[in-house]
N, C-alpha and C positions, 0 to 999 in steps of 0.2 A: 487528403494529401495524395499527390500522384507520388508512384515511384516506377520501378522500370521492372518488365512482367520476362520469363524466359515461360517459351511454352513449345510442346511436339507433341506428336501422338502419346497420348499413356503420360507426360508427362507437364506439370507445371509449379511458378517457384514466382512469388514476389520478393524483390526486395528491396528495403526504404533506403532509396537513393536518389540524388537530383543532378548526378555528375560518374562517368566510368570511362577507364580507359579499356581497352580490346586492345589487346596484343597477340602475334603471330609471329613464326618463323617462315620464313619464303620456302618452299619445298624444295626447289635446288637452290640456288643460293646460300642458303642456310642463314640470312641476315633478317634480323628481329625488325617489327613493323610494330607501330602504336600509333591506336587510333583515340583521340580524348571526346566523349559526345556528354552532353548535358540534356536535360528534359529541359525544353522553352516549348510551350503552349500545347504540349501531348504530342511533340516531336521530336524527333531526335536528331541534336543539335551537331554535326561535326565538328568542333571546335579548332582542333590542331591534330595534324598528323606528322609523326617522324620514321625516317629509315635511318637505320645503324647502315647503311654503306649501299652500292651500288653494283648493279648486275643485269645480266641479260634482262628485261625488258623491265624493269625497275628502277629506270633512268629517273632523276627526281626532276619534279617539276619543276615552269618556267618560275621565278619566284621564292623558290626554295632557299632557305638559308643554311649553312653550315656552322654549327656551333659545334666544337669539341667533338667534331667527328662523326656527329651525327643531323642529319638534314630536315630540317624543321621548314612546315608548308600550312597551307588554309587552304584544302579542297574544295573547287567554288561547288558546291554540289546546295543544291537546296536541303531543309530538313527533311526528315522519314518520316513514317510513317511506321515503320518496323523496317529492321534490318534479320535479313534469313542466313545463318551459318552453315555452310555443308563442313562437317568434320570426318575425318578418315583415319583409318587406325595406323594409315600407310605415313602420316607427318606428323609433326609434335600437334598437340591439341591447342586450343586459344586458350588466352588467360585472360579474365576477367579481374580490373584491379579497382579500389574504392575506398575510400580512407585512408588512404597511404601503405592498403595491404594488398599483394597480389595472390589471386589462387587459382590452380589448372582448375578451365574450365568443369572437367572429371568430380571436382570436389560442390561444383556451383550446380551441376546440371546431369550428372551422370554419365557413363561412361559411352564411349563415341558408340561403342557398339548398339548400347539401348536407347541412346536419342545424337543420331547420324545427321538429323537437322534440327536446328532450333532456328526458334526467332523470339527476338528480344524487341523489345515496345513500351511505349510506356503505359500507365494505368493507374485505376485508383486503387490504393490501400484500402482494406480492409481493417 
């Protein structure tokens, strides 16, 4: 079974998943970002992306929809390979969410301080 692998120096974490959202606050702006990816074929799949609102150079895309205030889009972006997070102690951390539960990335992978980059991938279970 594949699921999705987080991995940095000194550190690494499977977990049995086939769908996750990544979410973020904009560093100035301060407006929440969600990213939805799925594992299709040991890629990772960008599904659907939303912004809570709009700001300097966070204009939403051509195509974007507005539902209840919040702008919903399909990033033409091909699948990954792995996606690389740089995390800083100076903005809120990402949140990693799955089953309908959200947790700071802090509690998925450790604190910004001991793993400053990650990359997430998918992979087989063990």
């Amino acid at each position: 079974m594949i699921g999705l692998c987080l991995a940095a120096a000194g550190f690494a974490a499977t977990l049995p998943l086939q769908a996750f959202t990544l979410a973020w606050t904009h560093s100035i702006e301060k407006i929440r970002w969600e990213e939805d990816y799925r594992i299709v074929d040991q890629r990772l799949e960008l599904v659907e992306a939303r912004i809570r609102g709009s700001g300097a150079g966070m204009e939403p895309p051509d195509g974007a929809v507005l539902k209840n205030g919040v702008w919903h889009y399909k990033p033409a972006l091909p699948p990954l390979e792995r996606l690389r997070l740089a995390r800083s102690s100076y903005v809120e951390d990402y949140t990693l969410c799955w089953d309908d539960v959200c947790r700071p990335m802090a509690d998925v992978a450790g604190s910004v301080e001991a793993v400053p980059v990650l990359a997430l991938f998918p992979c087989k279970l063990h």
